[in-house]
C-alpha positions as CSV (number, residue, x, y, z in Angstrom):
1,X,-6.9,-18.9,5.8
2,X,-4.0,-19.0,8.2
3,X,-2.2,-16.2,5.9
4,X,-5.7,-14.1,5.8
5,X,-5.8,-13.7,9.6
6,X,-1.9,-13.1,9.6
7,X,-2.7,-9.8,7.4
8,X,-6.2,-9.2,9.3
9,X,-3.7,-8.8,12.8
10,X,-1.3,-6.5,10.9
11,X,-4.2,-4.0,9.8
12,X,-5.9,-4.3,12.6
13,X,-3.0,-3.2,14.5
14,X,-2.1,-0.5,11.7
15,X,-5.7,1.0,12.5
16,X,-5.9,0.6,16.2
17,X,-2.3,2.8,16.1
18,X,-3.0,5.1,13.2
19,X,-0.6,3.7,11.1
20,X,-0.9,3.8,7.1
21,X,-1.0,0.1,5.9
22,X,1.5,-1.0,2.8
23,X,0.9,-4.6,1.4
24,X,2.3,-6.1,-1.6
25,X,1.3,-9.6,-2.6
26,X,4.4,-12.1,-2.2
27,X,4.5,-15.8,-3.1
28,X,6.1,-17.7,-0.1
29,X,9.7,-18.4,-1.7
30,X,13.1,-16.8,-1.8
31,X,13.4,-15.8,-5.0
32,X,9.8,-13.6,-5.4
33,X,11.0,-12.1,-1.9
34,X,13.9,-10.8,-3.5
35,X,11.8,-9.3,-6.0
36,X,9.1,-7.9,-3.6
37,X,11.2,-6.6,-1.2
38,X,13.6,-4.7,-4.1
39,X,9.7,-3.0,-5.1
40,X,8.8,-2.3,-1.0
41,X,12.2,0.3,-1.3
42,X,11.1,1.6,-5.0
43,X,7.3,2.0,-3.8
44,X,8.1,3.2,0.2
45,X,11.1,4.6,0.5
46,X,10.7,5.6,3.8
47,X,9.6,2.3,5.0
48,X,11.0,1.6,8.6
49,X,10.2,-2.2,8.6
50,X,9.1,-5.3,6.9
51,X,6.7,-8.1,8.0
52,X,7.3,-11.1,5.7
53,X,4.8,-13.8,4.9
54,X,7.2,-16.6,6.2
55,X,11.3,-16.8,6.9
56,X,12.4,-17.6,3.2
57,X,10.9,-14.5,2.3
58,X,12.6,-12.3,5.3
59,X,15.6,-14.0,4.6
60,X,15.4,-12.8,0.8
61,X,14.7,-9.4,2.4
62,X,18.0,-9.7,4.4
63,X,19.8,-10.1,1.7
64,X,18.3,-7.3,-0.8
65,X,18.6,-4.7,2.9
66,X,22.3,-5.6,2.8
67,X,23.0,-5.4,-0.7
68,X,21.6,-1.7,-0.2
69,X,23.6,-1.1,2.9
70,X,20.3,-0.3,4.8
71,X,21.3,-1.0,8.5
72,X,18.8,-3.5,10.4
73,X,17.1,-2.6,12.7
74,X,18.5,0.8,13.4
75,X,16.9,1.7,9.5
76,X,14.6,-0.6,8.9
77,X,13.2,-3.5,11.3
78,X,12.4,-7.5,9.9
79,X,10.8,-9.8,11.8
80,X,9.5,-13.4,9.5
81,X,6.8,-16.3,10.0
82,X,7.8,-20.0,10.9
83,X,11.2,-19.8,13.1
84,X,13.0,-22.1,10.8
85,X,16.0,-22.7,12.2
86,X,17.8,-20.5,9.4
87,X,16.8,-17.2,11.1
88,X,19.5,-17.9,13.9
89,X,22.0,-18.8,11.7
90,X,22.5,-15.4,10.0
91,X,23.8,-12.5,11.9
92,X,21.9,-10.2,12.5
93,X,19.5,-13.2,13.5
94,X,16.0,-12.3,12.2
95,X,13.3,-12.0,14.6
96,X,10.2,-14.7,13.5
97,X,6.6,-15.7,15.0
98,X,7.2,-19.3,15.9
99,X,3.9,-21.9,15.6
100,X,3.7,-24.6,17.9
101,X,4.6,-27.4,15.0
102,X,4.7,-30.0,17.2
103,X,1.1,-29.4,18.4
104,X,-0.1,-29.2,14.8
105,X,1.4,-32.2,13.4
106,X,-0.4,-33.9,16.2
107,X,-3.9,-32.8,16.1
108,X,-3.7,-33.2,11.9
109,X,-2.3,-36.6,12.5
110,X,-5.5,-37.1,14.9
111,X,-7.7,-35.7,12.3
112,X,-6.5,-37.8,9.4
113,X,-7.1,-41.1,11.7
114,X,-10.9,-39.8,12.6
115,X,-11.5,-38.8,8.8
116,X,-10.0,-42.6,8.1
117,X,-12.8,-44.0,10.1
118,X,-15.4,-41.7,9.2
119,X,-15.8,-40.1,11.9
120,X,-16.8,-36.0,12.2
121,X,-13.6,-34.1,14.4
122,X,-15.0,-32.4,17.6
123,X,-14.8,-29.2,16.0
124,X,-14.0,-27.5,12.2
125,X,-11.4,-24.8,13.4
126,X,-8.4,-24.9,15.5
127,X,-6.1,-22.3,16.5
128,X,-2.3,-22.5,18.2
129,X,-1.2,-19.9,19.8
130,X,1.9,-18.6,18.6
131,X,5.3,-16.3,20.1
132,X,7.3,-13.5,19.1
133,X,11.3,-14.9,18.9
134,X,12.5,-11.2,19.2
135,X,16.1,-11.2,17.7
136,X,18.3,-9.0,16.4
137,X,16.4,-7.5,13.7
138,X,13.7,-5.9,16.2
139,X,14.4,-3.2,18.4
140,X,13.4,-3.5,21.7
141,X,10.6,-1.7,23.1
């Protein structure tokens, strides 16, 4: 669900600014990012940024951009999902969403202990907010 609502923001954000939406379908691992990514630049080629389902995919997109010489972010901007600490390790250092982890392992670990005693949680949904690490494959605004 949480990857649903991820796309829902993107097009409703595409719509609100007039923007033409491009999606291709991505499992959440390196090696299909490489693969994706190589078929974003065969199917848009004047794409001008990428949002990846999770780091491992942007960093497969990193390295695909590079292996085409495609300057980021003056060409083409990537910004991934998690903040793993990889992003900061490469240069340029990918921009990511970061999720409050912490937070979540916490109210799962209270869920698990209610469900263990049978008891109902106070609610069926939560959501964490999340923040924009803006690195170096953003541009500024």
């Amino acid at each position: 669900s949480s990857a649903r609502e991820r796309y829902k923001g993107y097009s409703d954000v595409c719509k609100e600014n007039g923007i033409e939406e491009h999606n291709i379908e991505c499992d959440y691992n390196f090696q299909n990012g490489l693969r994706v990514v190589e078929d974003i630049l065969n199917q848009f080629p004047l794409v001008d940024g990428i949002i990846s389902c999770n780091d491992m995919v942007a960093l497969s997109a990193m390295k695909v951009l590079t292996q085409h010489r495609i300057s980021v972010p003056e060409q083409i901007q990537l910004i991934g999902f998690d903040d793993i600490e990889w992003t900061q390790m490469l240069t340029p250092e990918i921009s990511s969403i970061k999720q409050p982890l912490d937070e979540m392992a916490e109210k799962a670990v209270e869920l698990i202990i209610l469900e263990s005693k049978e008891q109902e949680p106070p609610q069926k949904e939560y959501k964490f907010p999340v923040k924009l690490m803006a690195r170096q494959t953003t541009k500024t605004l």
